[in-house]
N, CA, C and O atoms as CSV, one atom per row, in Angstrom:
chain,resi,resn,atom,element,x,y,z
A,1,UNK,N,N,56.060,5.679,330.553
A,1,UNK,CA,C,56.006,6.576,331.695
A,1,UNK,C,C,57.375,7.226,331.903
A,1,UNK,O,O,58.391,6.616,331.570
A,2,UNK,N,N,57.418,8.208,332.340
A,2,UNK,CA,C,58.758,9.273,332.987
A,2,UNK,C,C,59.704,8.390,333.595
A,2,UNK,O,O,59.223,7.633,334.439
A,3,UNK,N,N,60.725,8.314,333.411
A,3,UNK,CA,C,61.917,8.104,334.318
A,3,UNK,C,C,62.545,9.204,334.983
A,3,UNK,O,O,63.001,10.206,334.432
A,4,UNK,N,N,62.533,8.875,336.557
A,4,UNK,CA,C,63.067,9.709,337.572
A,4,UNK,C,C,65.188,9.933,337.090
A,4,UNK,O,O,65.993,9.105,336.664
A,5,UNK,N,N,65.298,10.973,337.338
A,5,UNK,CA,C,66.880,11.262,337.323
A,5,UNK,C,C,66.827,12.252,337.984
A,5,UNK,O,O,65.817,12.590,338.602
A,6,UNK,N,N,68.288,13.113,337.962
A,6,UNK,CA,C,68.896,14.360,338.774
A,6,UNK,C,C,68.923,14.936,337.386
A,6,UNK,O,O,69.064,14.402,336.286
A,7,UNK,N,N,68.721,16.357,337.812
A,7,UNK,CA,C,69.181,17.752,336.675
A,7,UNK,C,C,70.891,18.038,336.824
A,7,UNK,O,O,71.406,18.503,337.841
A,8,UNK,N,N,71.252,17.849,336.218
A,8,UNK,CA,C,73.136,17.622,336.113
A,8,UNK,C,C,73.439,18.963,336.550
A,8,UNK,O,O,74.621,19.188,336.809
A,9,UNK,N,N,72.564,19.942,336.688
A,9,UNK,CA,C,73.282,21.463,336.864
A,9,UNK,C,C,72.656,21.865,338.278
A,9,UNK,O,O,73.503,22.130,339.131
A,10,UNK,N,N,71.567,21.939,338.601
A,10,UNK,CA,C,71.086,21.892,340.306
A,10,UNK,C,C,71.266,20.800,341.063
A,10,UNK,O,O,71.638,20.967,342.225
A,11,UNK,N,N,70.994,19.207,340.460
A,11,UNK,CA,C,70.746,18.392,341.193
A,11,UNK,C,C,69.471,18.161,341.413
A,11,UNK,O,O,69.156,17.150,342.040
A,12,UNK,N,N,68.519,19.033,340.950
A,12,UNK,CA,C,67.194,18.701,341.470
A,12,UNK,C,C,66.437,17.375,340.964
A,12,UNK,O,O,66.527,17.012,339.792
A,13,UNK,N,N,65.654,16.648,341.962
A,13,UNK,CA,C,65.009,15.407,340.859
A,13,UNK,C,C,64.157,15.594,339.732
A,13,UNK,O,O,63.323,16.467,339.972
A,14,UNK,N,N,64.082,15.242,338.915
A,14,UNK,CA,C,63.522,14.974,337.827
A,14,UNK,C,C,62.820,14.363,336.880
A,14,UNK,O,O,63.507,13.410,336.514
A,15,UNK,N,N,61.733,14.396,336.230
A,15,UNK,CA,C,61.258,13.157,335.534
A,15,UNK,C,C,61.662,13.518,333.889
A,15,UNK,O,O,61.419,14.545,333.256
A,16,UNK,N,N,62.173,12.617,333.578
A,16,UNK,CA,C,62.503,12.398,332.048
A,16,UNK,C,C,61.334,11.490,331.040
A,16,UNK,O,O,60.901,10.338,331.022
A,17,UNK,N,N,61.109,12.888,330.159
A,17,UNK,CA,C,59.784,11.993,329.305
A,17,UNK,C,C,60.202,12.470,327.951
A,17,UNK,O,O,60.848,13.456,327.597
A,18,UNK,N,N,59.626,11.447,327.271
A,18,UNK,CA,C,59.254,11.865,325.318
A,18,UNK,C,C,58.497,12.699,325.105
A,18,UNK,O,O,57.378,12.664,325.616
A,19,UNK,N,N,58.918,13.767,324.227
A,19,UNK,CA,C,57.719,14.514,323.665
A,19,UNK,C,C,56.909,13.870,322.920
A,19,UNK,O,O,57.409,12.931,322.301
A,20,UNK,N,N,55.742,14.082,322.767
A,20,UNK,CA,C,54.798,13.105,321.826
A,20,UNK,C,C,54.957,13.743,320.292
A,20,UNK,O,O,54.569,13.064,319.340
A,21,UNK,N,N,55.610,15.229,320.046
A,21,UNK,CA,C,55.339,15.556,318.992
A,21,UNK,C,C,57.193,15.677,318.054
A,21,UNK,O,O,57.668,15.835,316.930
A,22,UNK,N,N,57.615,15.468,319.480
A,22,UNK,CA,C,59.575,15.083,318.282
A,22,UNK,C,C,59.680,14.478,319.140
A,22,UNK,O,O,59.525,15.366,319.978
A,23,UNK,N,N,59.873,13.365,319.856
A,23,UNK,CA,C,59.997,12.110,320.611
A,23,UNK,C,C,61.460,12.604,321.302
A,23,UNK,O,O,62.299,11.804,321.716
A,24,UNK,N,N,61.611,14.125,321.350
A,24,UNK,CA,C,63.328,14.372,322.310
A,24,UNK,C,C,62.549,14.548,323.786
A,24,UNK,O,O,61.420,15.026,323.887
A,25,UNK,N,N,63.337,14.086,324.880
A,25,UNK,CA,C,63.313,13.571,326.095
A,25,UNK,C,C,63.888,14.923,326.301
A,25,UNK,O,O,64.795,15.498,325.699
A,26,UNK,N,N,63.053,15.338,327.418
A,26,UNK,CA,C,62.982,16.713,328.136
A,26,UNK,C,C,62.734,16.199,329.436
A,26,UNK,O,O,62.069,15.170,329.558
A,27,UNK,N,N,63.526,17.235,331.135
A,27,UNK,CA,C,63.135,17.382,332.421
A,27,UNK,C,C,61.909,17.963,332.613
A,27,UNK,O,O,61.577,19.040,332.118
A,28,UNK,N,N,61.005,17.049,333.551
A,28,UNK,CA,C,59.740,17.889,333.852
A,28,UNK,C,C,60.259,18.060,335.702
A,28,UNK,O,O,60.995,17.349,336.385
A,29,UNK,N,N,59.650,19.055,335.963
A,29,UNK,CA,C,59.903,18.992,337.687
A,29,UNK,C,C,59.053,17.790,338.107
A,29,UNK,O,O,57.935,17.742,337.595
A,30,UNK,N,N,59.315,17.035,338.759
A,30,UNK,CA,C,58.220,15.784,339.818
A,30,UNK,C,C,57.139,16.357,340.027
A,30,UNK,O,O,56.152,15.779,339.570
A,31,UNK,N,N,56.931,17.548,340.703
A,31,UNK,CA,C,55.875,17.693,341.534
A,31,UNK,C,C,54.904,18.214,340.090
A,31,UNK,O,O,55.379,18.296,338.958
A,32,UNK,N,N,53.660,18.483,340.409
A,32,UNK,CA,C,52.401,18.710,339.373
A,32,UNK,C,C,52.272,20.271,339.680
A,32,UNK,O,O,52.099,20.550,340.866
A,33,UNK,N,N,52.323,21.181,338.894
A,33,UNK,CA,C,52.057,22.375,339.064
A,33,UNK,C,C,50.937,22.851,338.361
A,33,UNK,O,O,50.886,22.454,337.197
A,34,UNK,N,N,50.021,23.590,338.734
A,34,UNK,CA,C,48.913,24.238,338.049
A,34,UNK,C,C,49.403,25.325,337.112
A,34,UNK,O,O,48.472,25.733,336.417
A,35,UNK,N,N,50.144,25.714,336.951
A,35,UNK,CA,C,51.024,27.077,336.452
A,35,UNK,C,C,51.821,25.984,335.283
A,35,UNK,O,O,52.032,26.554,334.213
A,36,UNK,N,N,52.231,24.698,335.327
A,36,UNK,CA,C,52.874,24.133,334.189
A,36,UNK,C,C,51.861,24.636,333.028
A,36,UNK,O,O,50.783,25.229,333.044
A,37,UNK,N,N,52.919,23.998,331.757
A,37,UNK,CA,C,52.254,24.014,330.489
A,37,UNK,C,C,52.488,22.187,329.561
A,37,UNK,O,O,52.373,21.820,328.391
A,38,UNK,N,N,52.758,21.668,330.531
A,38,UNK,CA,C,52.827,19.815,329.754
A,38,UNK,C,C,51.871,19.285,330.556
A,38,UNK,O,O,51.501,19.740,331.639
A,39,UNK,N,N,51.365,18.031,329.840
A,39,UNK,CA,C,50.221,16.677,330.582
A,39,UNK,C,C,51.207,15.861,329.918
A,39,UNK,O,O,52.122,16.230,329.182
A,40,UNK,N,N,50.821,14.457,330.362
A,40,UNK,CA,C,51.216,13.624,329.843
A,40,UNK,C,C,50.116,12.755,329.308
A,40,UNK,O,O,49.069,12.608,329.939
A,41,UNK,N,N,50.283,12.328,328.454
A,41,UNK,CA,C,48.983,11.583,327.691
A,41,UNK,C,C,49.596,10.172,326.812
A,41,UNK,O,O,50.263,10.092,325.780
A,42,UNK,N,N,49.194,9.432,327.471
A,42,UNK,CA,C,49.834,8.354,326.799
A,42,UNK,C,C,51.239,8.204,326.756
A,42,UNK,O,O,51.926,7.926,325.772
A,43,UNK,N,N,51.705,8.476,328.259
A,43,UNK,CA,C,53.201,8.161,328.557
A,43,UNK,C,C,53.982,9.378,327.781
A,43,UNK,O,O,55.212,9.340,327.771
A,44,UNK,N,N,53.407,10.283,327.235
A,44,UNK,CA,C,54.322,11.109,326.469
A,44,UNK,C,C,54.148,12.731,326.802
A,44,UNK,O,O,53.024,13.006,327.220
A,45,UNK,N,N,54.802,13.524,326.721
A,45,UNK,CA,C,54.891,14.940,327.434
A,45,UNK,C,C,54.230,15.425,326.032
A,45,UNK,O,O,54.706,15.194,324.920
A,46,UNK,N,N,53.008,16.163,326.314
A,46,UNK,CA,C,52.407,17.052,325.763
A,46,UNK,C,C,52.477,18.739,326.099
A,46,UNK,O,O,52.434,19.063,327.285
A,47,UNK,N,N,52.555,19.514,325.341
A,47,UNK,CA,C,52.781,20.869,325.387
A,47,UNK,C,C,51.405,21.515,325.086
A,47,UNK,O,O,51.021,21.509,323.917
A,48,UNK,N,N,50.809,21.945,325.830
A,48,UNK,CA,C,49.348,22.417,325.882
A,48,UNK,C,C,50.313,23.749,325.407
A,48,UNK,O,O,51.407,24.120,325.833
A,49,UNK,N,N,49.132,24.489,323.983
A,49,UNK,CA,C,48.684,25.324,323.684
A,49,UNK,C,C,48.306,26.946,324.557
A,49,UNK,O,O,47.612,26.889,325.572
A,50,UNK,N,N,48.686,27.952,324.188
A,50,UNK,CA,C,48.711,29.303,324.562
A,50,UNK,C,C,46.809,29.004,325.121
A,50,UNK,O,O,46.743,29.086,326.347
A,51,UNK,N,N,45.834,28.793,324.661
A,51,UNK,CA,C,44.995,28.616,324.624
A,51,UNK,C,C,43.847,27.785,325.982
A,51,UNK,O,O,42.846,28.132,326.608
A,52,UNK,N,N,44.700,26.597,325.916
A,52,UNK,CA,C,44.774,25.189,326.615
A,52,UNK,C,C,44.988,25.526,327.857
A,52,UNK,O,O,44.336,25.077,328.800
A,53,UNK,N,N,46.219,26.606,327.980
A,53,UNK,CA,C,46.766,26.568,329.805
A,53,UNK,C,C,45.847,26.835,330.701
A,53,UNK,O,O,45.987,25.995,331.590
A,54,UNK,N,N,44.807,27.688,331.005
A,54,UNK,CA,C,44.086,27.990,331.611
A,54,UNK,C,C,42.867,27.400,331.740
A,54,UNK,O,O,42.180,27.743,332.703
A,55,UNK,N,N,42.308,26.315,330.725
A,55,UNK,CA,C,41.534,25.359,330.389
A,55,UNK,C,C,41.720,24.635,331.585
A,55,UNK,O,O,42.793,24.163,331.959
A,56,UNK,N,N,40.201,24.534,332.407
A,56,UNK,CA,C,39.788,23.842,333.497
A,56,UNK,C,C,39.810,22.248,333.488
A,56,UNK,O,O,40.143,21.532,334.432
A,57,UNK,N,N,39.269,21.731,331.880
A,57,UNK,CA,C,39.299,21.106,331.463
A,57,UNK,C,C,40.078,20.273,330.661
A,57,UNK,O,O,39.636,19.410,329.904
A,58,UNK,N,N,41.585,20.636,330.902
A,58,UNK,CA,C,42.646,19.909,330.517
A,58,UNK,C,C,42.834,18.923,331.480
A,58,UNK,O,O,43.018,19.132,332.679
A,59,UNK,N,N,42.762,17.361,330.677
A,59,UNK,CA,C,43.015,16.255,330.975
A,59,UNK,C,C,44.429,16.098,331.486
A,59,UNK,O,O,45.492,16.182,330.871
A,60,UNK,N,N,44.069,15.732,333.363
A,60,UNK,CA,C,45.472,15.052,333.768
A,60,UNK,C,C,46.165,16.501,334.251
A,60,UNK,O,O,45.845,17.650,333.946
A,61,UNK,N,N,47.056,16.091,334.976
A,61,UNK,CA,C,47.682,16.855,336.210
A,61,UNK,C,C,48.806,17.533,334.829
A,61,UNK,O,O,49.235,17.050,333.781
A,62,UNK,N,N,48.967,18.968,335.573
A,62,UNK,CA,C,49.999,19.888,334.447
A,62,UNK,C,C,51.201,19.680,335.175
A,62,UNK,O,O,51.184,19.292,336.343
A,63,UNK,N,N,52.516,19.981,334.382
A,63,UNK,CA,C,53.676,19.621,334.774
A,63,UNK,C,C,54.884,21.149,334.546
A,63,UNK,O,O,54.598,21.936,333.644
A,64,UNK,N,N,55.686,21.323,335.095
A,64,UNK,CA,C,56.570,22.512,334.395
A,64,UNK,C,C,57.859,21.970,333.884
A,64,UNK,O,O,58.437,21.054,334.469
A,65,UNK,N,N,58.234,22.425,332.996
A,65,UNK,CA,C,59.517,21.755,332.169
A,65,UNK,C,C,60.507,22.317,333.569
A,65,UNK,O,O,60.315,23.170,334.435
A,66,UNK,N,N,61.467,21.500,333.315
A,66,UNK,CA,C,62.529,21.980,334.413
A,66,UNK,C,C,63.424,23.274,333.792
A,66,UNK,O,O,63.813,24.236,334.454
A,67,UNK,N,N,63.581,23.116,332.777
A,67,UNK,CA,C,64.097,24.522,332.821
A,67,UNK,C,C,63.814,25.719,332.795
A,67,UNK,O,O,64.429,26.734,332.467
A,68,UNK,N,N,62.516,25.442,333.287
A,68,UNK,CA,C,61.727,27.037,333.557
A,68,UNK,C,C,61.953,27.575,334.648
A,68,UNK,O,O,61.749,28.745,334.970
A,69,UNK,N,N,62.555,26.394,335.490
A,69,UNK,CA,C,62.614,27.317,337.558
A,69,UNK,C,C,63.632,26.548,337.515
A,69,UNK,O,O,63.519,25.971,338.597
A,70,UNK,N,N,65.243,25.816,336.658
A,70,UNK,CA,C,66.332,25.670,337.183
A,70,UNK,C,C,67.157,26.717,337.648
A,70,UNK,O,O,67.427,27.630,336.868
A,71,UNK,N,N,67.560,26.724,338.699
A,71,UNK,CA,C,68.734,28.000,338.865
A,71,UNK,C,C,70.288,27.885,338.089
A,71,UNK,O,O,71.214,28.693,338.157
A,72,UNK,N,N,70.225,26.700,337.402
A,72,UNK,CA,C,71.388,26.533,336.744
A,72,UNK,C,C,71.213,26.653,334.627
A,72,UNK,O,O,72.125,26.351,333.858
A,73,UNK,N,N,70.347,26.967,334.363
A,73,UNK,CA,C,69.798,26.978,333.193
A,73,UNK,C,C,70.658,27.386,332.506
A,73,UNK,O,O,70.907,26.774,331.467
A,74,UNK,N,N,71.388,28.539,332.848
A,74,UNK,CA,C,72.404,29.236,331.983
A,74,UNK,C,C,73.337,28.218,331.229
A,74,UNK,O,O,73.637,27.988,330.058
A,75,UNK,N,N,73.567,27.850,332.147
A,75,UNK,CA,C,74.845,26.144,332.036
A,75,UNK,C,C,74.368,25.346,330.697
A,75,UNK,O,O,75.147,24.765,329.942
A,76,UNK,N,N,73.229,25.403,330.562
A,76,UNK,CA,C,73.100,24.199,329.565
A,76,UNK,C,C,72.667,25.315,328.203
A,76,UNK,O,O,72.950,24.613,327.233
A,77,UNK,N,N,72.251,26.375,327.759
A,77,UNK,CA,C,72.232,27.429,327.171
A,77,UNK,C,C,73.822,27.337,326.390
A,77,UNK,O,O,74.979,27.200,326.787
A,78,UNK,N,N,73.044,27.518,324.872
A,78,UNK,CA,C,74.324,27.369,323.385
A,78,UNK,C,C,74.828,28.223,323.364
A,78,UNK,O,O,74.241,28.774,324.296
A,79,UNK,N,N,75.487,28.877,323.065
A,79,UNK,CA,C,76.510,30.102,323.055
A,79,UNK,C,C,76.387,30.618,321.191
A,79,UNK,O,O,76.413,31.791,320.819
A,80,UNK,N,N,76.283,29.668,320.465
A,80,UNK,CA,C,76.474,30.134,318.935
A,80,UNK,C,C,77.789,29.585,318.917
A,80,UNK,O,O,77.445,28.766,318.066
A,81,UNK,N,N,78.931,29.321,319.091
A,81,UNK,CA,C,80.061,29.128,318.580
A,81,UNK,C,C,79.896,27.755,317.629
A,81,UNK,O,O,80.859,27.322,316.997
């Protein structure tokens, strides 16, 4: 299951989960949004499909990655150097 933390650049809370498909640990926002594009399925953050999002029938509450509505996003963004 998710572990709760802070987003190091807003502060906002956070749940920290595994992707099920490269096991790297990504921010989901806490709250459940209908507009997300992750479920979690078996403790692990799933990325529903272009297809999937609008699917009535997607299993389990949708989630939004946090860096889709951080106001600090820029901050963590590579530069190329």
């Amino acid at each position: 299951m998710p572990d709760r933390g802070k987003c190091r650049g807003c502060g906002a809370e956070v749940l920290w989960i595994h992707t099920s498909a490269t096991n790297a640990l990504i921010p989901l926002n806490v709250e459940p949004d209908p507009k997300g594009n992750v479920v979690i399925r078996d403790g692990k953050a799933v990325t529903l499909k272009k297809d999937d999002l609008f699917d009535s029938l997607v299993d389990g509450e949708k989630y939004m990655p946090h860096h889709a509505t951080c106001p600090k996003v820029a901050e963590f963004r590579k530069t190329g150097e």
